[in-house]
TORDO-931448 format. One record per residue: residue in three letters; x, y, z of N, C-alpha, C, O in turn. Coordinates in Angstrom, 3 decimals, padded with zeros to 6 digits. Layout:
N
ALA	X	Y	Z	X	Y	Z	X	Y	Z	X	Y	Z
...
***
This chain:
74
UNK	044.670	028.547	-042.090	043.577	028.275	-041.182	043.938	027.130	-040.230	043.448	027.110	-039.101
UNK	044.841	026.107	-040.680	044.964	025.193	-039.954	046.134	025.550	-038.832	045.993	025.230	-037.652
UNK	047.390	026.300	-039.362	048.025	026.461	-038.596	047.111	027.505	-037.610	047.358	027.143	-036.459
UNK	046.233	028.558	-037.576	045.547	029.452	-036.409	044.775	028.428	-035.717	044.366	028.853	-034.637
UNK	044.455	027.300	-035.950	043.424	026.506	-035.158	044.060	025.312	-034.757	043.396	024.281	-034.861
UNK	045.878	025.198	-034.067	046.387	024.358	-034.059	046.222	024.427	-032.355	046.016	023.362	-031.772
UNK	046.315	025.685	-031.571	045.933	025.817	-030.354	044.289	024.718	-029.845	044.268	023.882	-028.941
UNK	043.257	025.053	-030.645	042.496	024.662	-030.378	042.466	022.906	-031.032	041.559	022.128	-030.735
UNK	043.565	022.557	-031.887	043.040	021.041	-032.043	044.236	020.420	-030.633	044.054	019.373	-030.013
UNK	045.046	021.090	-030.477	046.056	020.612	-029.301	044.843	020.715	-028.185	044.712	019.625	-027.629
UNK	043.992	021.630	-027.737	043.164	021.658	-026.635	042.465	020.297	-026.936	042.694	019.389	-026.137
UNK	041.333	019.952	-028.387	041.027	019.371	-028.175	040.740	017.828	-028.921	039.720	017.154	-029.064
UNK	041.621	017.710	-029.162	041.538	016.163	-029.524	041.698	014.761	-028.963	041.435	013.657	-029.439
UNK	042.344	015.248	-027.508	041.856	013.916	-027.029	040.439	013.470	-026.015	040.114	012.381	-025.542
UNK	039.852	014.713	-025.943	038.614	014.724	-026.209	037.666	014.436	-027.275	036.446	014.452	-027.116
UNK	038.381	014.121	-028.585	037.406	013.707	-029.673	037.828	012.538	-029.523	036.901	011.799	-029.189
UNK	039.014	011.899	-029.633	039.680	010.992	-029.643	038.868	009.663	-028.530	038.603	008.537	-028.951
UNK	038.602	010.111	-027.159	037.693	009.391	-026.629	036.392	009.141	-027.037	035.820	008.071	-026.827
UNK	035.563	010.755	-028.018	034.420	010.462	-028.058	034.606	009.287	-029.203	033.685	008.478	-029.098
UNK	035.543	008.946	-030.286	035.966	008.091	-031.292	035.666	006.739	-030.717	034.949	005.837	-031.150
UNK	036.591	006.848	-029.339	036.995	005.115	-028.975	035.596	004.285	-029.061	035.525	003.264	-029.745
UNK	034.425	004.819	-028.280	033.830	004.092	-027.796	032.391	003.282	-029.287	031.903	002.152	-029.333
UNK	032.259	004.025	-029.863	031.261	003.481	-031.354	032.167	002.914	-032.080	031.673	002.027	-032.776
UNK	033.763	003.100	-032.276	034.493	002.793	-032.765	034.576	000.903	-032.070	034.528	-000.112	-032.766
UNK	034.675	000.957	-030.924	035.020	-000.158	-030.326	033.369	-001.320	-030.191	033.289	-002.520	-029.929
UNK	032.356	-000.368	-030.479	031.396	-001.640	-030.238	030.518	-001.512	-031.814	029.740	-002.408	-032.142
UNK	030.689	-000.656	-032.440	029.873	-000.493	-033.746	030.088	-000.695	-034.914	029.267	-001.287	-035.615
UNK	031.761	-000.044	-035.581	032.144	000.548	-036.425	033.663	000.001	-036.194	034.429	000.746	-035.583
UNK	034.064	-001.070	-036.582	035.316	-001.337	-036.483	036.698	-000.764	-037.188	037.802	-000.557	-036.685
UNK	036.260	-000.600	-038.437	036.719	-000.049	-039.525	037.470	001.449	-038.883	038.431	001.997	-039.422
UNK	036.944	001.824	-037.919	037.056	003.203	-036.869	037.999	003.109	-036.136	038.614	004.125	-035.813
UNK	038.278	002.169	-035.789	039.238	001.853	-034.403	040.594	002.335	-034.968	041.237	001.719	-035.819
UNK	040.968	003.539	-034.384	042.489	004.220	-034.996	043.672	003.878	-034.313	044.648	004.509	-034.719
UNK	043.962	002.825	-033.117	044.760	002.135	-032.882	044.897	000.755	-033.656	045.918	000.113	-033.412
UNK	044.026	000.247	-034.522	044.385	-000.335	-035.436	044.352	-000.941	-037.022	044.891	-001.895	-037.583
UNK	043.382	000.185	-037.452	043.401	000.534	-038.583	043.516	001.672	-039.597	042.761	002.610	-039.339
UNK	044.277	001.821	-040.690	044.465	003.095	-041.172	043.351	003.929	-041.300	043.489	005.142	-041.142
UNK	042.059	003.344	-041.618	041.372	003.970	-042.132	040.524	005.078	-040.722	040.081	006.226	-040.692
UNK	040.640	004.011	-039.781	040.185	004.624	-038.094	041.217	005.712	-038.192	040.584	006.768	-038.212
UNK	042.523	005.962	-038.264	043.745	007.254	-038.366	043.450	008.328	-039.264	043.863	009.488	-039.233
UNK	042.597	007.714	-040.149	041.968	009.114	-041.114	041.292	009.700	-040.830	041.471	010.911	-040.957
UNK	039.902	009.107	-040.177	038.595	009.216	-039.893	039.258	009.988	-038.544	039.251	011.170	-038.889
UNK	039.756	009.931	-037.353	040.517	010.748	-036.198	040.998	011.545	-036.560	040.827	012.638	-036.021
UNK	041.792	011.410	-037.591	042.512	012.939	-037.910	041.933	014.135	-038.700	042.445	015.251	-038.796
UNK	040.337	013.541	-039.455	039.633	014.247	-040.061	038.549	014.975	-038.967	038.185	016.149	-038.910
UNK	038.272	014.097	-038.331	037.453	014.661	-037.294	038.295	016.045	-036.313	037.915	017.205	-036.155
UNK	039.439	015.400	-035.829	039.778	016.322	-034.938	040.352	017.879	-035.874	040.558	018.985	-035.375
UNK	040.479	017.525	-037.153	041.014	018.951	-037.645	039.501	019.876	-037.429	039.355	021.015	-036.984
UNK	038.462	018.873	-037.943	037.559	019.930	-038.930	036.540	020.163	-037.445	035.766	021.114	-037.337
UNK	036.746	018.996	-036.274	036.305	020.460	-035.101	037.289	021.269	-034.472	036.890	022.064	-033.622
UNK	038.415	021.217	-034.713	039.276	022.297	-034.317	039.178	023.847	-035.341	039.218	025.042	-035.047
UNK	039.059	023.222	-036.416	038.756	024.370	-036.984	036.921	025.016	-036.684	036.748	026.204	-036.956
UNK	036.609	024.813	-036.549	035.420	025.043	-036.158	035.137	025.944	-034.657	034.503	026.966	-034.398
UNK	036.002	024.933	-033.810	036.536	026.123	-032.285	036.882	026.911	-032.811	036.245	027.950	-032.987
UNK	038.224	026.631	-033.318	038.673	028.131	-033.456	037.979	029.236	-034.018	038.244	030.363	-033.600
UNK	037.030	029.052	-035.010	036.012	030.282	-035.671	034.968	030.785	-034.763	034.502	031.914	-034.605
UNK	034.682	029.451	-034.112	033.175	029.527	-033.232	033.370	030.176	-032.136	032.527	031.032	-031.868
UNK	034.330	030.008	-031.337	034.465	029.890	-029.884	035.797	031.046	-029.645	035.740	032.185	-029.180
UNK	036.885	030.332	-030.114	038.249	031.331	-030.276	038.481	032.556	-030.717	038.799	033.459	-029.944
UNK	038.338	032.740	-032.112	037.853	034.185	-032.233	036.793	034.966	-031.907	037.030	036.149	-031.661
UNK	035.514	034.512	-031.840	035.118	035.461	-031.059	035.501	036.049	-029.392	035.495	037.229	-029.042
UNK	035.804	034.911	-028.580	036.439	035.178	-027.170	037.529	036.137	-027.469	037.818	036.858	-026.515
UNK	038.232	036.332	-028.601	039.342	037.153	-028.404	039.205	038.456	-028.970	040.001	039.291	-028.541
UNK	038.321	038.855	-029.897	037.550	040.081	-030.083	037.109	040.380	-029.125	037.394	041.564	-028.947
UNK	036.304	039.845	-028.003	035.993	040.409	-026.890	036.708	040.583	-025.959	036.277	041.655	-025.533
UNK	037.740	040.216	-025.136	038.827	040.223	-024.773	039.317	041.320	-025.063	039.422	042.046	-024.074
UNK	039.855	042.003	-026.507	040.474	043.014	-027.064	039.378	044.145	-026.410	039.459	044.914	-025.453
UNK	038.489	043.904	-027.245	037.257	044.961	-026.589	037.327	045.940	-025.253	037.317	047.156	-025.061
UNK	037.440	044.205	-024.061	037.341	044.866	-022.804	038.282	045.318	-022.529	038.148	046.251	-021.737
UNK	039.824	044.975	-022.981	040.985	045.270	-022.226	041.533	046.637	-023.031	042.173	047.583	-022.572
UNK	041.077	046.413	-024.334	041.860	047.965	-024.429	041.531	048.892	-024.407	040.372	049.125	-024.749
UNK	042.569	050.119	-023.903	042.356	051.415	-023.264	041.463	051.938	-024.234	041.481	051.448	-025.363
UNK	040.468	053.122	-023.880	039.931	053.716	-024.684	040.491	055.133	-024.784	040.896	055.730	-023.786
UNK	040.506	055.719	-026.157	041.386	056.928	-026.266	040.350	058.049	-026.376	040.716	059.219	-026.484
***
């Protein structure tokens, strides 16, 4: 599962990665993944488990439909 949803965490993690910086930087220090381990967990947990989530939500279905429209009908 992780390797099929590696497209979608490459799309989007530095989009999570920003939404991270900013509560990270005025709230939640412990968060901050440029300089603490535990902020590198908490980023890397986040960005898997919404990548996996695109990919179910968003990815496969777009590509069932896709198949749908494009292939020939016999």
């Amino acid at each position: 599962l992780l390797g099929a949803s590696s497209y979608s965490l490459y799309l989007e993690h530095t989009i999570i990665l920003e939404m991270l910086r900013t509560p990270a930087e005025e709230f939640f220090g412990f968060m901050r993944y440029d300089t603490t381990l535990s902020g590198v967990a908490i980023a890397m947990a986040a960005c898997t488990v919404i990548a996996i989530i695109v990919h179910l939500r968003v990815e496969l279905p777009s590509l069932r439909w896709l198949k749908r429209r494009l292939q020939p009908e016999s």
